[in-house]
N, C-alpha and C positions, 0 to 999 in steps of 0.2 A: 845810615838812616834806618830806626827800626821799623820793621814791617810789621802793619795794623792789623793783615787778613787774618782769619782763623786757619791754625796749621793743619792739613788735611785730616780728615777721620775723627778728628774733635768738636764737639758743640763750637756754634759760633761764640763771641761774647763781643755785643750789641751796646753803644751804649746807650744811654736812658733815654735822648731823643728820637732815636733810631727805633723805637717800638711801639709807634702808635697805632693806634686800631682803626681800622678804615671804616667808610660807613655802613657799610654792609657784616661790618664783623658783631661779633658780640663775646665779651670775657669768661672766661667760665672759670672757677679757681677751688683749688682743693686739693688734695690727693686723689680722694676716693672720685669726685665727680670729674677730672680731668683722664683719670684713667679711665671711667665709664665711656667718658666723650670720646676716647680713643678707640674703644674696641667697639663702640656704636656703629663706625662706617661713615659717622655723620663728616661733612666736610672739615677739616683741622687744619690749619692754615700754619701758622704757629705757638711753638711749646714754649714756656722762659722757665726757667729754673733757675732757683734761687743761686749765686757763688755761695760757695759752703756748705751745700747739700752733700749728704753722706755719700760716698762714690758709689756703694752699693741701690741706692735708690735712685740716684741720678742714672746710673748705665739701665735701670728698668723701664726709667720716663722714655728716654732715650730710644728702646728698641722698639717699644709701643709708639711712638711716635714715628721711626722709621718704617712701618707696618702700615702708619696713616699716612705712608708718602710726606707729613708735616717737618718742619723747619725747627731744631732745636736752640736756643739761644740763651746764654748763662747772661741774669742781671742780678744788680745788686738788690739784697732785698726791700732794702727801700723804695724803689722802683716796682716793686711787684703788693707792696701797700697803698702807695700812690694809684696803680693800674683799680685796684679791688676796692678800696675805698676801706680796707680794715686789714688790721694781722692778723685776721685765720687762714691767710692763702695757704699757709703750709708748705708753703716755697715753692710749690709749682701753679702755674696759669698755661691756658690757653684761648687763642685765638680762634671760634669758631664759626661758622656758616650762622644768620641768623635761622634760628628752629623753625623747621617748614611742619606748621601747623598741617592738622589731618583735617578734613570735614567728620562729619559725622556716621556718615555710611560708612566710610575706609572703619571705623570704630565696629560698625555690626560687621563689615565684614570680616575685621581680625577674629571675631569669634566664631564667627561660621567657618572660615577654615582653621578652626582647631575643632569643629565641631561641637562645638560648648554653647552654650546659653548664651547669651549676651549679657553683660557685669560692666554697669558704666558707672560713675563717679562724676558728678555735677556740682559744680561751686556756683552756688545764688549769690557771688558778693563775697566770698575769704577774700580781706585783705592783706593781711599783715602776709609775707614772703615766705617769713619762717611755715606759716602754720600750713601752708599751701604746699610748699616742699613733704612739711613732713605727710599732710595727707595723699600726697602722690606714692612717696615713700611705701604708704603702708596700704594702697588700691593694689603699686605693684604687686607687692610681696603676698597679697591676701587674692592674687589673681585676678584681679579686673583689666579688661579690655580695652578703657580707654578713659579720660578724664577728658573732662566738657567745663570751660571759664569763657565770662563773657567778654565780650569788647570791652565794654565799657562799664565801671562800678566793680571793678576787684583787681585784687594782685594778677598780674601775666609773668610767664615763663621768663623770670629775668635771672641774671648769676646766681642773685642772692637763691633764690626758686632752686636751684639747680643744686647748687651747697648743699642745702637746708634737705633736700631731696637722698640727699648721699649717692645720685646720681641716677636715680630713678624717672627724672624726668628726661635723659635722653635715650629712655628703653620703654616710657610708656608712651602711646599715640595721645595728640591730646587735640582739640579741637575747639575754635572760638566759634560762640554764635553770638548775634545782633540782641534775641532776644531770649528768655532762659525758660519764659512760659511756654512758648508758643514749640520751642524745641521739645518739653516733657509733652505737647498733646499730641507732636509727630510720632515720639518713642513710642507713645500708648496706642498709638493706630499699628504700628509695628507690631506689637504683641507685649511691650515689657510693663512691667507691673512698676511703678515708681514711687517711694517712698522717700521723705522727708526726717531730718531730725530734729524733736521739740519736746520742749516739757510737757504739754498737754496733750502728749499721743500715749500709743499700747506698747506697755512694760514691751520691750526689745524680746526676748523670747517668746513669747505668747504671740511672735508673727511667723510667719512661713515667706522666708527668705532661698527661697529654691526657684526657680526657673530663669526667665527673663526679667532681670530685672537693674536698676540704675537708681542710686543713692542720693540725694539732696542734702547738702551741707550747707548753712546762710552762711551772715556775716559774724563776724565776733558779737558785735554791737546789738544788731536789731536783728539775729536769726534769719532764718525764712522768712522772705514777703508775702504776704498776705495770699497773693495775686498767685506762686508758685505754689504754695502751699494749697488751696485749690483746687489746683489741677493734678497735686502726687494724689494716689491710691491710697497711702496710707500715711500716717504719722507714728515715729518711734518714738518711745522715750526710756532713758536711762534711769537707772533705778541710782537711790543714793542712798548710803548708810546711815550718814551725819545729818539730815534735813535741819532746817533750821540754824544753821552754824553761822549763817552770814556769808557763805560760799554756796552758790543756787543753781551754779554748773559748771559744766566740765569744759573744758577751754577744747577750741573746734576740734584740733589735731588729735587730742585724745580720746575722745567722741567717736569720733572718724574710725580712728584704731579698732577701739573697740566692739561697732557695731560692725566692720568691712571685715573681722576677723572671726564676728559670729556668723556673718555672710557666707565667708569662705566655708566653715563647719558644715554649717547645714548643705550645702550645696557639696559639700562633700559623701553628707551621709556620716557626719562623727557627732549627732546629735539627736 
């Protein structure tokens, strides 16, 4: 009678029933974002790798996995399209801990022990997943502290978030509040300066982007609310070459990019 167990010292191979996520798990899929999730620390339950993955990139999920104490397991890839709900898994997924959101303070305190200013990133309402990842993506990499989404009325930290993120969102603190107004008039009793992005604010250089301060990005659709807009300090706006082309702005994620990376400049001293 053939024996089913996996022979010692090799991934399991699981079959397609035998991998379902519990309720407390959550999928995260990719390369790049699976291997972030692993060297994060964050809890890894289990890895699945695609059968017919290159032996050389299977033995790397593999030892980074062993590192997470997690569970490796060869499936078919169809089962790993079914898990993600698309083919860009890439042939590796994981099983991870649902993301234990930060508050807000844990956010000023990341910066006060690196000694730095405070540099926070606020979504008034991004929904779409992509555009959310990537603005996390590019807070990380342009040194911000912490990203702020609310309960309710935008995208949350979901797989797709995590993807789209290239795995930025399990290296940045990120923080839900109830309400997003009332959160910019705590910041501003703290000391940080808060600014919004619109058409109807001051050309993006012609501001002083140095000290404490935290970024407001709306929705795709209706921007900034009224209501938050308000109560930022100031309003950017991007300058455009082509006005009038029937294109009347810049889609959020690249907005984001662009003004969180004249952020990082100035606050650097390269401007």
């Amino acid at each position: 009678m053939q024996n089913d167990r996996a022979r010692p010292g090799r991934p399991e191979r699981e079959r397609d029933a035998q991998v379902p996520a519990q309720p407390n798990e959550r999928l995260v899929y990719g390369k790049n974002p699976v291997a972030e999730l692993l060297k994060s620390g964050a809890g890894v339950d289990t890895v699945l790798l695609a059968e017919g993955m290159a032996p050389a990139v299977a033995a790397y999920y593999t030892a980074l996995a062993k590192e997470a104490g997690a569970t490796v397991k060869r499936v078919h890839a169809n089962k790993l399209r079914q898990l993600a709900g698309t083919d860009s898994h890439q042939g590796v997924a994981a099983f991870a801990s649902e993301l234990a959101y930060a508050d807000v303070d844990e956010l000023l305190d990341a910066a006060r022990a690196k000694g730095e200013a405070p540099f926070l990133v606020i979504s008034d309402g991004i929904e779409d997943p992509h555009n959310l990842g990537a603005v996390m993506r590019s807070a990380l990499l342009c040194g911000a502290h912490g990203v702020i989404i609310p309960k309710r009325g935008g995208a949350q930290v979901t797989p797709t978030v995590i993807k789209a993120s290239a795995g930025a969102a399990e290296r940045l603190p990120v923080a839900r509040v109830v309400n997003v107004a009332e959160t910019i008039r705590r910041l501003k009793e703290q000391g940080l300066f808060v600014y919004c992005a619109d058409m109807d604010g001051v050309s993006l250089r012609k501001n002083n982007l140095t000290g404490p301060i935290a970024l407001v990005l709306g929705s795709e659709g209706s921007g900034v609310s009224q209501l938050v807009k308000k109560r930022c300090d100031g309003v950017l706006r991007l300058e455009m070459a082509a006005p009038g082309t029937g294109v009347d702005s810049y889609n959020v994620s690249v907005a984001a990019g662009i003004i969180l990376y004249e952020i990082q400049a100035q606050r650097a001293g390269n401007v």
